[in-house]
KEKE-3310 file (N, C-alpha, C; in steps of 0.2 Angstrom, whole numbers, plus 5000, padded with zeros to 4 digits):
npx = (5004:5010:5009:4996:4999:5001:4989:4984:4983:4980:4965:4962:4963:4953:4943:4943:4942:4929:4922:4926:4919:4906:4905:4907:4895:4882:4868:4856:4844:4836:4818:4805:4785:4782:4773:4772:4769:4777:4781:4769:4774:4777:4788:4793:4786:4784:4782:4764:4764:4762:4757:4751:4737:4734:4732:4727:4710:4710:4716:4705:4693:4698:4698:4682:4678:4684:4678:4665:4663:4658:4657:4672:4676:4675:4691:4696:4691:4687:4695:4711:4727:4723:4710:4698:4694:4694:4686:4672:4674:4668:4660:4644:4627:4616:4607:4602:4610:4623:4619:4617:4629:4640:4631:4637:4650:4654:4648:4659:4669:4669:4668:4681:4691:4685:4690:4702:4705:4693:4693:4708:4713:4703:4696:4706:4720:4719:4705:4707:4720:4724:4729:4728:4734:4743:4732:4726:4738:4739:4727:4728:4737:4730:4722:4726:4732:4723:4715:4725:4725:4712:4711:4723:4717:4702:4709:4715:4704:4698:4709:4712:4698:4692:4680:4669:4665:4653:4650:4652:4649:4649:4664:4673:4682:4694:4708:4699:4690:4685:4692:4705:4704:4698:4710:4720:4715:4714:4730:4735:4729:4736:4750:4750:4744:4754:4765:4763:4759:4746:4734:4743:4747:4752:4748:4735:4734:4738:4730:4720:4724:4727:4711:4709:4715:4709:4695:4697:4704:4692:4685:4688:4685:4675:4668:4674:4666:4653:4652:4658:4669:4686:4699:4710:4708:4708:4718:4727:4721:4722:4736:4742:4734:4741:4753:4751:4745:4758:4769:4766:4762:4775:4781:4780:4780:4792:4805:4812:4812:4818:4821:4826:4840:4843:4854:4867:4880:4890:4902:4910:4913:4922:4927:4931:4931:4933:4928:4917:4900:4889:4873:4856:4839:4832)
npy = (4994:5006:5015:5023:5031:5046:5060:5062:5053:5042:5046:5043:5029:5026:5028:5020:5009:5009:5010:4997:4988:4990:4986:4971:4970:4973:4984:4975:4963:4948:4944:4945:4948:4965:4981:4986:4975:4969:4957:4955:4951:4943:4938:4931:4920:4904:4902:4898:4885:4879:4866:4863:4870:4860:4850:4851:4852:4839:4830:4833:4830:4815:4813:4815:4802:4792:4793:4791:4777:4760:4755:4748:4731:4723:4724:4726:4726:4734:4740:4748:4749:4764:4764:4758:4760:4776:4776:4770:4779:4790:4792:4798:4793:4794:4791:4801:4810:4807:4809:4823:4827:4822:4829:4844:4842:4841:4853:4861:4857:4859:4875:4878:4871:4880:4895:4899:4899:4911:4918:4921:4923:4929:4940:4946:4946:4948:4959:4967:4971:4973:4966:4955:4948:4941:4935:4927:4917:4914:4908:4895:4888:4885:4877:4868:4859:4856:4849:4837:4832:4826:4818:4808:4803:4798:4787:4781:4776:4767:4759:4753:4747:4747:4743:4754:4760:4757:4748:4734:4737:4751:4754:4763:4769:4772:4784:4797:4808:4820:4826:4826:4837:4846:4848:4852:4863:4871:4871:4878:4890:4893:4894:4904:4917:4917:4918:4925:4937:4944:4950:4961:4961:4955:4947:4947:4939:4928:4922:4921:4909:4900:4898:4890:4879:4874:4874:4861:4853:4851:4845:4833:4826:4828:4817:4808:4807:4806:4791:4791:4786:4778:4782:4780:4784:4798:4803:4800:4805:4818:4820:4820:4829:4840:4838:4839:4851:4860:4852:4857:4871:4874:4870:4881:4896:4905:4907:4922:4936:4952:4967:4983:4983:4979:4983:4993:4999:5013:5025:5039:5053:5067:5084:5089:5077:5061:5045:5031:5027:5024:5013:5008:4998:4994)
npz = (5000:4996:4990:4991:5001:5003:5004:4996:4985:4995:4995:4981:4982:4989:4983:4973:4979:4984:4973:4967:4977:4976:4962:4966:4973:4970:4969:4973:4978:4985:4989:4998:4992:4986:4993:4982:4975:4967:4962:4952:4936:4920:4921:4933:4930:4921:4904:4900:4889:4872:4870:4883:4883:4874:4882:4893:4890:4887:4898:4908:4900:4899:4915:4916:4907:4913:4926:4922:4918:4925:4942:4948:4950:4967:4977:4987:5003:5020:5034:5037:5048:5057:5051:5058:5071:5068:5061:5069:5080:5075:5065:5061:5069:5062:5049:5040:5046:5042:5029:5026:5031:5022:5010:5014:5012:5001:4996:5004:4996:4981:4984:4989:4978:4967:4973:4970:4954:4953:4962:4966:4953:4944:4952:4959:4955:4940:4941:4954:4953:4940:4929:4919:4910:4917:4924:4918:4916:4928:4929:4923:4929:4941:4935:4929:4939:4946:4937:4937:4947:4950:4940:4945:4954:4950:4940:4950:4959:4951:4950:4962:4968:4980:4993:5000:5015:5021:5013:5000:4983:4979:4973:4974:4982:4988:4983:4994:4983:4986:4995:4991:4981:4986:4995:4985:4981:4992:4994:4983:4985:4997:4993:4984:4989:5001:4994:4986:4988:4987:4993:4997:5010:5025:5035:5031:5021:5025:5035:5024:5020:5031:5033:5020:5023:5033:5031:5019:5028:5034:5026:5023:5037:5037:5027:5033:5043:5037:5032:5021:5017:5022:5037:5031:5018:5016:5020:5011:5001:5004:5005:4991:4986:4989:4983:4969:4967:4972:4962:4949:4952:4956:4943:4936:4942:4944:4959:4968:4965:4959:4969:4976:4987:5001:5009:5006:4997:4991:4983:4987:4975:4975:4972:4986:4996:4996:4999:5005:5006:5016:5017:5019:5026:5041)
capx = (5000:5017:5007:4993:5003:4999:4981:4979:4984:4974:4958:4959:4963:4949:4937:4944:4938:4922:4921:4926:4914:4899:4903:4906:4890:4876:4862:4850:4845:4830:4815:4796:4781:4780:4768:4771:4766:4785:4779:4767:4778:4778:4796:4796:4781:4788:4776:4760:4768:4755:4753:4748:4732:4728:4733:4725:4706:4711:4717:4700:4690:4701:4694:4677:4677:4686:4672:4657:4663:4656:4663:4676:4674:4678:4696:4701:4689:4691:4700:4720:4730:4719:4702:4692:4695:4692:4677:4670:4672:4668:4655:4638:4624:4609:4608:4600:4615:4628:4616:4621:4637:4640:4631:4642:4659:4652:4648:4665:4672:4667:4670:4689:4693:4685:4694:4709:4703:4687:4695:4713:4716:4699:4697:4713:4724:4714:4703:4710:4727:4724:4733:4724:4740:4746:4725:4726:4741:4737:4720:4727:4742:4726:4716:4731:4734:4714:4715:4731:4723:4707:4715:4725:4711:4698:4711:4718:4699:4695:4712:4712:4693:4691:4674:4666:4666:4645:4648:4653:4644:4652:4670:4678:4683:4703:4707:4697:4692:4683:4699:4712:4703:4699:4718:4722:4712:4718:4738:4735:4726:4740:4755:4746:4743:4758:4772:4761:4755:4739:4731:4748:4746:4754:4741:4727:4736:4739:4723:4717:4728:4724:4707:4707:4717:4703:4690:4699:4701:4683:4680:4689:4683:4666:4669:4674:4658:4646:4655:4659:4677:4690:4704:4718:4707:4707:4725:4730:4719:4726:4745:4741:4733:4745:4758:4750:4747:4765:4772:4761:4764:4784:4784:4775:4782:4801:4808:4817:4812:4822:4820:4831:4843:4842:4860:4871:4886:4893:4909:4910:4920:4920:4934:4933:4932:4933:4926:4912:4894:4884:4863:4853:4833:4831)
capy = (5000:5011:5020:5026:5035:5054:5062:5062:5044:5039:5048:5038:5022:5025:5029:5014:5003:5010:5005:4989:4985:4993:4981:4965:4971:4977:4986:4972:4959:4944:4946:4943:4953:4971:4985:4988:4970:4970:4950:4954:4950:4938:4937:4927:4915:4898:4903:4892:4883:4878:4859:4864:4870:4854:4845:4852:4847:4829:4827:4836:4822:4808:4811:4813:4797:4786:4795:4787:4770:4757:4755:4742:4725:4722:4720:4726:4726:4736:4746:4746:4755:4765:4765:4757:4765:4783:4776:4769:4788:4797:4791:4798:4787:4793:4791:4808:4815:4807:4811:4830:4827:4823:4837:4849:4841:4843:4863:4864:4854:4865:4881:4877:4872:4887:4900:4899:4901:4914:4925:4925:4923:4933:4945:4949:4949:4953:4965:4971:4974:4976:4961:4951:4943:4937:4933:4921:4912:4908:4902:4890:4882:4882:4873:4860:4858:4855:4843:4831:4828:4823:4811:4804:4800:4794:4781:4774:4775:4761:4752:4749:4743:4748:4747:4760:4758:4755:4742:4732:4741:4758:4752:4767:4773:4774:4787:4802:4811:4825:4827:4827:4842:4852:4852:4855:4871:4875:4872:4885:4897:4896:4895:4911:4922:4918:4919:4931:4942:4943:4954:4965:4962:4946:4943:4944:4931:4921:4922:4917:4901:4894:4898:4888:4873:4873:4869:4855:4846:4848:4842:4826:4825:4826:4811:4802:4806:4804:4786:4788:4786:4777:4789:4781:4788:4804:4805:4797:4810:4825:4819:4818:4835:4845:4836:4838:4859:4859:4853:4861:4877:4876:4871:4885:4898:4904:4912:4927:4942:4957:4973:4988:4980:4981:4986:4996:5003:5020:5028:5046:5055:5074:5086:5089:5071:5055:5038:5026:5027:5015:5014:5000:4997:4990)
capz = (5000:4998:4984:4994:5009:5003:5007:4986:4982:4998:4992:4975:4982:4992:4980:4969:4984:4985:4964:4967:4981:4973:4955:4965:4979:4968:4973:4972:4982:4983:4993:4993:4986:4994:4992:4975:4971:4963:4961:4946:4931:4919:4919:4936:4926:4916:4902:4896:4882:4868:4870:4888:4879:4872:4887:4900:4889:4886:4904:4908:4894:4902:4918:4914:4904:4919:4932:4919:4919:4928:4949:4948:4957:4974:4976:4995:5008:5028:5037:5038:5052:5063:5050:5060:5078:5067:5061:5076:5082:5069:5059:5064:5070:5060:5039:5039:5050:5036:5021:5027:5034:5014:5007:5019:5012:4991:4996:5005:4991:4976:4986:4989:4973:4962:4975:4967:4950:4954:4965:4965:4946:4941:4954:4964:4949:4934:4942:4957:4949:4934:4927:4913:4905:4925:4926:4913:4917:4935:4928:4916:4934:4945:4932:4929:4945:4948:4934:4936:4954:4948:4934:4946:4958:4948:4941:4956:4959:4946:4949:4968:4967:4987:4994:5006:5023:5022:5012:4995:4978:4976:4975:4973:4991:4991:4989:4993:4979:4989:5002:4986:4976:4991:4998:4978:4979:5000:4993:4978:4990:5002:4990:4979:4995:5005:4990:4979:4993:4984:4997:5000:5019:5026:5040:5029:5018:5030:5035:5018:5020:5036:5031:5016:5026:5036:5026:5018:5034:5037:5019:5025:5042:5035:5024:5039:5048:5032:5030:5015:5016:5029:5034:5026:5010:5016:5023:5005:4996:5006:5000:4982:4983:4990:4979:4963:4967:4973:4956:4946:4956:4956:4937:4933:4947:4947:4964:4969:4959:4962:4973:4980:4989:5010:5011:4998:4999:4986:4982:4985:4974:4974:4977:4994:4998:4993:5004:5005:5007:5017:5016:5020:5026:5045)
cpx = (5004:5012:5002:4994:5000:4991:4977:4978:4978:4966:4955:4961:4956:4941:4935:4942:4933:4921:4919:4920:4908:4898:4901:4898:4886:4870:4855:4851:4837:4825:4811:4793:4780:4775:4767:4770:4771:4782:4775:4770:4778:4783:4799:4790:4785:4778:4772:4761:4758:4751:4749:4738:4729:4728:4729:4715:4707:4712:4708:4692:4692:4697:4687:4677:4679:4677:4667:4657:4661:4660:4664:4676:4678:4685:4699:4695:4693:4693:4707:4723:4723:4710:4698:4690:4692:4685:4672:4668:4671:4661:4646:4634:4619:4609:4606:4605:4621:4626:4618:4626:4640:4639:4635:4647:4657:4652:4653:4670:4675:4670:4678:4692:4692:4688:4697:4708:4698:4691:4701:4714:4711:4698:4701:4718:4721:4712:4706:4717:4727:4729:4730:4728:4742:4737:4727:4734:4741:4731:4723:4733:4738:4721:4721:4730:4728:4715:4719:4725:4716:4709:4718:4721:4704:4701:4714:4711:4699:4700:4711:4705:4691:4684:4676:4665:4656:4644:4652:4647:4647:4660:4675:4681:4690:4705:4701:4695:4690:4690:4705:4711:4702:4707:4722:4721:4714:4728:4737:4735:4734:4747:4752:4748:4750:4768:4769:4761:4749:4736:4737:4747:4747:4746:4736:4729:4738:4734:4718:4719:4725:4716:4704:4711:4711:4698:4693:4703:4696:4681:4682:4685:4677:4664:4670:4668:4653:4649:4656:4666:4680:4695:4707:4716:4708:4715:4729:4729:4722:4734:4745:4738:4735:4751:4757:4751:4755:4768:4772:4763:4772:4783:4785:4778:4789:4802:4814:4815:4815:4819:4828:4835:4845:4848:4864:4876:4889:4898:4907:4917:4918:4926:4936:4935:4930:4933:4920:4905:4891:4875:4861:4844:4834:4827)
cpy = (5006:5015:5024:5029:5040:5053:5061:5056:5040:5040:5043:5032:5022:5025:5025:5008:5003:5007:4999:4985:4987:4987:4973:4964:4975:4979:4981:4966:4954:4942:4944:4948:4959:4975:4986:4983:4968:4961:4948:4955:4944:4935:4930:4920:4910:4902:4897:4891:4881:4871:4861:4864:4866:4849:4845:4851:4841:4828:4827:4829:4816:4807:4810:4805:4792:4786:4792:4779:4767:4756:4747:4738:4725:4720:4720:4731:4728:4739:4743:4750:4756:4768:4762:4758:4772:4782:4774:4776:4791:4797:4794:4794:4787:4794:4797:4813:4814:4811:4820:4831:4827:4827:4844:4849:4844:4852:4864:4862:4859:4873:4883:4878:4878:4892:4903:4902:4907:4921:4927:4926:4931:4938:4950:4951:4954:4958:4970:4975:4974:4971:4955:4945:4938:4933:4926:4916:4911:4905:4896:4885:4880:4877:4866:4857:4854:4846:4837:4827:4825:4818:4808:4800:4798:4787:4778:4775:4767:4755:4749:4746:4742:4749:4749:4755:4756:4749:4740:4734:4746:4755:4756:4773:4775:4777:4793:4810:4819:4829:4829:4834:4847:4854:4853:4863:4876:4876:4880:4891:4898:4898:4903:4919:4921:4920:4926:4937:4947:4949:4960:4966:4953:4945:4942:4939:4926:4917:4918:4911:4898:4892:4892:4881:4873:4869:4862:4848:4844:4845:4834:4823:4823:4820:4806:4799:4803:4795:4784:4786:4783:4783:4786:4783:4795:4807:4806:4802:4818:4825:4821:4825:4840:4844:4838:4849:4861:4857:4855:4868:4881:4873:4878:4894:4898:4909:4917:4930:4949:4963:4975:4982:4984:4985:4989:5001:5006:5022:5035:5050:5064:5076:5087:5083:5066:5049:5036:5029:5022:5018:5009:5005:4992:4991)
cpz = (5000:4993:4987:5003:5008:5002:4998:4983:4988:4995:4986:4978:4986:4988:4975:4972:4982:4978:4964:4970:4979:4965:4960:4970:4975:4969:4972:4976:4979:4990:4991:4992:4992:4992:4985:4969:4964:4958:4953:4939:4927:4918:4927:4932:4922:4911:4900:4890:4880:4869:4879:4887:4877:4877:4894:4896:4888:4894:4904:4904:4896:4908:4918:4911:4910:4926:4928:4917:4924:4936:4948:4953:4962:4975:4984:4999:5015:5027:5037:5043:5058:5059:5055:5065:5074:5064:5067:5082:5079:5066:5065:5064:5065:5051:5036:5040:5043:5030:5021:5027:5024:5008:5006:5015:5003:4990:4997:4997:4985:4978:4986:4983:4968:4965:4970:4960:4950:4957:4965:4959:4947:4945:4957:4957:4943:4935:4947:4955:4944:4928:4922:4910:4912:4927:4925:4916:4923:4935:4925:4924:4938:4942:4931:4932:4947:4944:4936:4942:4954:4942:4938:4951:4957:4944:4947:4961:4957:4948:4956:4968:4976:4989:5001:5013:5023:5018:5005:4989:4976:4978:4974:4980:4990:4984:4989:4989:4981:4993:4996:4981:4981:4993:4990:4980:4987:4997:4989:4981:4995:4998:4986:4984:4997:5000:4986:4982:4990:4985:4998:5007:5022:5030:5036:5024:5018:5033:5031:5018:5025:5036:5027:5019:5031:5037:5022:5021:5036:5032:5020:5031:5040:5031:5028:5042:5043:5032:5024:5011:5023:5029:5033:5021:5009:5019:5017:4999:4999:5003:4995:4982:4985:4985:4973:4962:4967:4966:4951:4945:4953:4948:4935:4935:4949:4954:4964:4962:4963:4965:4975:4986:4999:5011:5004:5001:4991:4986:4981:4984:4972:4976:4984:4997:4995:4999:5001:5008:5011:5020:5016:5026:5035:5048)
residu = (UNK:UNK:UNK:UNK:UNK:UNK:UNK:UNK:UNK:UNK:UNK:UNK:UNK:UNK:UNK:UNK:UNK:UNK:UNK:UNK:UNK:UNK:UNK:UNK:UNK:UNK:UNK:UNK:UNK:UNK:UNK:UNK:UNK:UNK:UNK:UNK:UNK:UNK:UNK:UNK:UNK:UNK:UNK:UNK:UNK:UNK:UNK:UNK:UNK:UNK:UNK:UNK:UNK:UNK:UNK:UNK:UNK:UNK:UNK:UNK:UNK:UNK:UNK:UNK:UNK:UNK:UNK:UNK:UNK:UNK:UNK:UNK:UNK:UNK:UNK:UNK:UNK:UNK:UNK:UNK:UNK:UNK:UNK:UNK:UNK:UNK:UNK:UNK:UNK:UNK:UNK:UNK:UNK:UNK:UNK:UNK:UNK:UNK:UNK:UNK:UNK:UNK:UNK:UNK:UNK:UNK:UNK:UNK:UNK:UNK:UNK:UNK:UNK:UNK:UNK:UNK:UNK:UNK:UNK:UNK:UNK:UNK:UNK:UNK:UNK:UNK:UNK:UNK:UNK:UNK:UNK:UNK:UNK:UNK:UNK:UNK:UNK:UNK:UNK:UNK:UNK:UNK:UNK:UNK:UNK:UNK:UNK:UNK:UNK:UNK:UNK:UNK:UNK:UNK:UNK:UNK:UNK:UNK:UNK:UNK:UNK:UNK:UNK:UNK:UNK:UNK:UNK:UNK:UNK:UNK:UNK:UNK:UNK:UNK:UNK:UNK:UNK:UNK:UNK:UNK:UNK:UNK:UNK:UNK:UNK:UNK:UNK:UNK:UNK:UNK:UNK:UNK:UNK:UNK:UNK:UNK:UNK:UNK:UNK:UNK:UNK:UNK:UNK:UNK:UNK:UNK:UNK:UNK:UNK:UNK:UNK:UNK:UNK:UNK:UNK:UNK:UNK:UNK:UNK:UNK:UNK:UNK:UNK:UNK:UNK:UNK:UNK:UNK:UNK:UNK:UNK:UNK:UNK:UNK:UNK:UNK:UNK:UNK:UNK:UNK:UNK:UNK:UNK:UNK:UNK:UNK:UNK:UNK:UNK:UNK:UNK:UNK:UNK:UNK:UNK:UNK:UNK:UNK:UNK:UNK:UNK:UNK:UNK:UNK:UNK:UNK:UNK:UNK:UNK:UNK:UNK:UNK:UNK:UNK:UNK:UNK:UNK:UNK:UNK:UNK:UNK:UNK)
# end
C-alpha cells in the first residue's frame, strides 16, 4: 500500500475501493412481494407453452370418461391401520345425519377448489390489479393443477377397486376424491397468497391460507363422519393434493424476483472528499 501513503493517492485508492465493492455488491437483492406487488411480472412466470392448451382438455376428457365407467369390482375390503377405531368415532349414528354430513363436504368441496381460479386469478389479479395477462396464466396452473389431481384419483379410483366403509357396491373409496381436490384448491390458495401476497398484507394472507386449510380438513373429516370414506382415504387424498398443486405450482412459478437492495454501499468522489457510502433498510 506504499502508493497510497499521501492524502491524494489515499483519496483515489479509496474511491477505487468504494468501485470495486459497489461492481462485486450490487444494489440488488431477493425478497418477497412488497407494496408495489413487485411479484406481478411475467418474467418470474415459466410461460404456458401451447401443448399445455391441448393438454389440460384431454386430461379434463380423460377424467370425465374414467368418472362414467362402471365401479370396479371388489378388490380390497376394511380398514387398515387405525380406519376402523376413526370410524367407530367418527361416523355419525343417524343416515339423515351422514346424508348431510355429505352434502356439507360437496359445498366445501366446490368452494375450495373454484377460489383459486374465481377469486385469486379473476378478481385479485385481473381486476384488482389490473393484470389480465398474470389473470390468465394463473388460471390456466390452478386449472392444471385441479386437473392432474382429479385424473390421478379417479384412476387409482378404478384400479384399487376399494369398497366403502357401508359396504361392498360403490368400489371406489381409496382414495378420497373430495379430500384430494379440496387440499388441491387449500395448497394454491396458500401457495398464491403467502408467496404472491395477493392481498399485499401478510396477515390477511395468511389468514386466507389457514382459512382455506381449514376447510379442507373439514372436507375430510366430513367424509369420515358421512361414512363415505376410511381415513387412510382421506390421509391418502390430502398427500396427492397437496403434491399435485406443489408441482404444478413450482413448474410454473420461478423464485426470487428482484428489489432495492436492503443494504448498499457507494463511492464518494467529489473534490473535497473521497470515501464510501453505506445505506441500508432496517
Amino acid at each position: 500500500m506504499r502508493g497510497c501513503r499521501s492524502r491524494r493517492r489515499r483519496d483515489t485508492c479509496l474511491g477505487l475501493i468504494g468501485a470495486i465493492l459497489l461492481t462485486c455488491h450490487p444494489a440488488t437483492s431477493y425478497a418477497g412481494s412488497d407494496s408495489d406487488a413487485r411479484f406481478y411480472s411475467l418474467e418470474e412466470w415459466a410461460p404456458i407453452q401451447t401443448w399445455e392448451y391441448f393438454a389440460l382438455p384431454a386430461g379434463l376428457a380423460a377424467t370425465l370418461a374414467i368418472n362414467l365407467t362402471l365401479s370396479p369390482p371388489t378388490r380390497w375390503e376394511g380398514g387398515i391401520l387405525f380406519d376402523n377405531w376413526a370410524r367407530s368415532n367418527l361416523r355419525l349414528s343417524s343416515e339423515s345425519a351422514r346424508t348431510n354430513a355429505a352434502n356439507v363436504s360437496t359445498v366445501l368441496l366446490v368452494a375450495v377448489a373454484a377460489t383459486p381460479m374465481v377469486v385469486d386469478a379473476g378478481v385479485l389479479t385481473g381486476w384488482v390489479h389490473q393484470r389480465g395477462d398474470l389473470a390468465w396464466q394463473m388460471f390456466m396452473v390452478d386449472a392444471e393443477a385441479l386437473t392432474l389431481t382429479t385424473l390421478v384419483t379417479e384412476t387409482t379410483k378404478r384400479l384399487s377397486g376399494r369398497a366403502r366403509p357401508s359396504g361392498p357396491g360403490e368400489n371406489d373409496s381409496f382414495f378420497s376424491g373430495h379430500t384430494s381436490i379440496a387440499t388441491t384448491g387449500a395448497t394454491l390458495l396458500c401457495l398464491q397468497h403467502l408467496e404472491l401476497g395477493l392481498l399485499e398484507n401478510k396477515a390477511a394472507d395468511a389468514t386466507v391460507c389457514g382459512a382455506a386449510a381449514t376447510l379442507a380438513f373439514t372436507t375430510g373429516l366430513l367424509r369420515v363422519m358421512a361414512d363415505r370414506h376410511w381415513a387412510s382415504d382421506v390421509l391418502v387424498g390430502a398427500g396427492i393434493g397437496a403434491g399435485s398443486a406443489f408441482l404444478v405450482y413450482k413448474l410454473h412459478v420461478r423464485q426470487g424476483q428482484v428489489e432495492p437492495a436492503a443494504f448498499r454501499i457507494s463511492p464518494i468522489l467529489s473534490p473535497d472528499f473521497r470515501g464510501l457510502s453505506f445505506a441500508g433498510r432496517f
